[in-house]
C-alpha positions in Angstrom: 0.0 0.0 0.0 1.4 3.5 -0.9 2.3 5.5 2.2 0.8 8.7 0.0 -2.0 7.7 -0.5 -5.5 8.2 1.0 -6.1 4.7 2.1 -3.2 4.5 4.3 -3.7 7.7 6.1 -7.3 6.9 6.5 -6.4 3.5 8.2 -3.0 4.6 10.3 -5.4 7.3 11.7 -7.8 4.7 12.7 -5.2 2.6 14.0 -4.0 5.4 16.6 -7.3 6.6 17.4 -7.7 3.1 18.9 -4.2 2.6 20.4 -4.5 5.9 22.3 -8.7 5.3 23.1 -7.2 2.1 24.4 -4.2 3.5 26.3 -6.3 6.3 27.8 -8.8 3.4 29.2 -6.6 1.5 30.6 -5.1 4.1 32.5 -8.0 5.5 33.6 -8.8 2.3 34.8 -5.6 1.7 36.3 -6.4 5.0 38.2 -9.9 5.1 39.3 -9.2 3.6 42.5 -6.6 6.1 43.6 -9.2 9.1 42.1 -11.8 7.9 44.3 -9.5 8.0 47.3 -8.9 11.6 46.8 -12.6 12.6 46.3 -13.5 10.5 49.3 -10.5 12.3 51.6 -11.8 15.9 50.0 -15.1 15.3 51.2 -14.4 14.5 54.2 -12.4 17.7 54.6 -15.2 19.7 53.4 -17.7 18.3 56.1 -14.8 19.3 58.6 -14.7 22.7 57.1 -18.4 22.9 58.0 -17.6 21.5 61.7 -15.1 24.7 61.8 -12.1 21.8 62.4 -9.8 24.0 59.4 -6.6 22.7 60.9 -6.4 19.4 59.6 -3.6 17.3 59.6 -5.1 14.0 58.9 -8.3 14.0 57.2 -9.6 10.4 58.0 -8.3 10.1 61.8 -10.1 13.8 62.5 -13.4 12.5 60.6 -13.7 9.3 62.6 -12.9 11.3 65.1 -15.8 14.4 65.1 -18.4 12.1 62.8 -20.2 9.8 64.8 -22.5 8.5 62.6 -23.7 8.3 58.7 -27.2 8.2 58.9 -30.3 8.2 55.7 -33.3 10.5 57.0 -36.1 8.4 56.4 -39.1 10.5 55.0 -41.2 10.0 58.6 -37.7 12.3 60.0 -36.1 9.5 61.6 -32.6 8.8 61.3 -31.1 4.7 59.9 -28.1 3.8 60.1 -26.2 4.5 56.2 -23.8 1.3 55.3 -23.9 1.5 52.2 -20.7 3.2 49.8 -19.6 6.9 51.0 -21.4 9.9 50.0 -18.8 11.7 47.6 -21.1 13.3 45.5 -24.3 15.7 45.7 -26.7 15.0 43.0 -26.3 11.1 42.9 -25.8 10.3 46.7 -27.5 12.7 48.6 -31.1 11.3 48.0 -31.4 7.7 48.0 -35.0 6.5 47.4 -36.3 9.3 49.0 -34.1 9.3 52.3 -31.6 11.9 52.4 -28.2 12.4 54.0 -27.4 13.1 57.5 -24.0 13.4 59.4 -24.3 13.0 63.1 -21.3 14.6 64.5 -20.0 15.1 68.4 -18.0 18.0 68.8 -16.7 18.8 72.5 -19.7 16.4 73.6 -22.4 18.3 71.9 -24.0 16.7 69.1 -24.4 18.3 65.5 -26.0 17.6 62.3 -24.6 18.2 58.7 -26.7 17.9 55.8 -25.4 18.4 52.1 -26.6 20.9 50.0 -25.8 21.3 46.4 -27.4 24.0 43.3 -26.4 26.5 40.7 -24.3 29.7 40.9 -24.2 32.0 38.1 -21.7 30.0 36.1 -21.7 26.5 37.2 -22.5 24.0 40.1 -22.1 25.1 43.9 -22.2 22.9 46.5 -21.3 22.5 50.3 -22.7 21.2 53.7 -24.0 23.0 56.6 -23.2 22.4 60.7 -26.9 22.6 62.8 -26.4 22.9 67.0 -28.6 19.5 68.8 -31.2 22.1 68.9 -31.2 21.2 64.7 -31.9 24.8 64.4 -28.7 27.1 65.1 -25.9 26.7 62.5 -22.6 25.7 64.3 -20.8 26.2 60.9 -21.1 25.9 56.8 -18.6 24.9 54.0 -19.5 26.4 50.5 -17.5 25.6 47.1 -18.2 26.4 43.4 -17.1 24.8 40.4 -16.4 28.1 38.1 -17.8 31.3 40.1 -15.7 34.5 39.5 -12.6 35.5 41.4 -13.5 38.2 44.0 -17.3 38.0 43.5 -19.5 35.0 43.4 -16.6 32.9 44.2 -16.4 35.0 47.6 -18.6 32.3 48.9 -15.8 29.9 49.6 -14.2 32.0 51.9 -14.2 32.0 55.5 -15.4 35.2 56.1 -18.8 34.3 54.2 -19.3 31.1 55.6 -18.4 32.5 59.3 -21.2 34.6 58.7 -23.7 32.2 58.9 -22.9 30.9 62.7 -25.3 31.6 65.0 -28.5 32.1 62.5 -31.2 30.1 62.8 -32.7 27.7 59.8 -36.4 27.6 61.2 -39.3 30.1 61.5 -42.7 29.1 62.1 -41.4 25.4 61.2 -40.0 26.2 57.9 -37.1 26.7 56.5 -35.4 30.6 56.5 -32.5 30.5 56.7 -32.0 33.2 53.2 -29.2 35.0 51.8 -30.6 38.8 50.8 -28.3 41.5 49.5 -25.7 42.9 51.6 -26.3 45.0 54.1 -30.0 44.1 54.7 -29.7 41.3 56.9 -28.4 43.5 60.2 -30.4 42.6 63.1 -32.3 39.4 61.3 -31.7 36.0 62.8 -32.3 34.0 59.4 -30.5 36.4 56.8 -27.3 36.5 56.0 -26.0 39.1 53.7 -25.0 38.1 50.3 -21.5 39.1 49.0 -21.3 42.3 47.1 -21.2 42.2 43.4 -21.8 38.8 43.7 -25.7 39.1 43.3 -26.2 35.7 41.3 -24.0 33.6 43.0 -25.8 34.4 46.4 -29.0 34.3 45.1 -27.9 30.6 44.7 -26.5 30.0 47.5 -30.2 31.2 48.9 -32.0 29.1 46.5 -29.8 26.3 47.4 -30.3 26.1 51.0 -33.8 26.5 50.8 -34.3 23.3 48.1 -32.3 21.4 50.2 -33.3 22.0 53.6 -36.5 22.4 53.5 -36.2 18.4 52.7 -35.4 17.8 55.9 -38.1 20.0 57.8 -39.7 17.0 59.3 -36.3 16.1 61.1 -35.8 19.5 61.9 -39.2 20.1 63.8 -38.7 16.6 65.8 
């Protein structure tokens, strides 16, 4: 076969599309299992960020340490025992057949609840898990994280000044969930609101959206 001619490029670019769709399979393969290490470690970092541990040293020891129990929310508001694979991802793992995800933490003997909580931002997907006191009303801490928000503005919400800001509000009123994000500067004097970052008007209106979706699944554990 001529080496110029259209045949032979035709099939020697066939042949390396499969050599390197086979090479890139088997090494994401060869992979996977150290990937899903990482994303498992990373989560549990982020549900110590919302437990306000930030000095960590060693993720696992300080998870099995504060986390107590990995519980599904069963939709009567009762709490079961979860032993099934761990919860490394929002969409696909927080709900499973209508029971959702609960941490049951004990932090200086107190107990605390985390609950994940995932949505949109202005760009792309933001997700992150909030702290509640034993009274499953006051937040004892947050952890917020985006996928592609902007520097300095929506992406603000991943800092600890805006997730610091949330301590001490409450979740409930009248029952239901209101625990809101409103623009800055009007939530002065308000237990539920939390100001909203400035120039970041989307992003927080997420964030608000967000924790109201997600919550307010929980309500009937909440009220018990």
């Amino acid at each position: 076969m001529k080496t110029n001619s259209n045949t032979y490029t035709i099939i020697y670019a066939a042949v390396m599309v499969v050599i390197v769709a086979f090479l890139l399979a088997f090494v994401s393969s060869a992979l996977k299992s150290k990937q899903d290490q990482n994303v498992e470690l990373d989560t549990k970092k982020q549900i110590l960020y919302a437990l306000n541990v930030r000095n960590i040293n060693d993720a696992n020891a300080q998870y099995n340490q504060f986390i107590k129990k990995d519980c599904l929310m069963t939709p009567a508001g009762d709490l079961q025992d979860y032993n099934g694979k761990f919860i490394t991802g929002f969409e696909k793992d927080a709900k499973h057949n209508g029971n959702y995800h609960v941490f049951v933490a004990e932090v200086n003997g107190q107990t605390k609840y985390i609950f994940p909580v995932y949505g949109a931002g202005l760009w792309g997907a933001i997700w992150g898990y909030v702290a509640l006191n034993d009274d499953k009303d006051t937040v004892y801490g947050t952890y917020f994280s985006h996928a592609s928000e902007t520097p300095g503005l929506g992406a603000e919400i991943a800092t600890e000044w805006f997730q610091n800001s949330f301590i001490n509000k409450k979740v409930l009123n009248a029952g239901k969930v209101a625990l809101s994000v409103v623009k800055n500067g009007n939530a002065k004097g308000n237990a539920n609101l939390v100001d909203g970052v400035s120039g970041g008007t989307m992003t927080s209106n997420g964030v608000d959206a967000m924790l109201k979706d997600c919550l307010s699944n929980y309500e009937v554990f909440l009220n018990k």
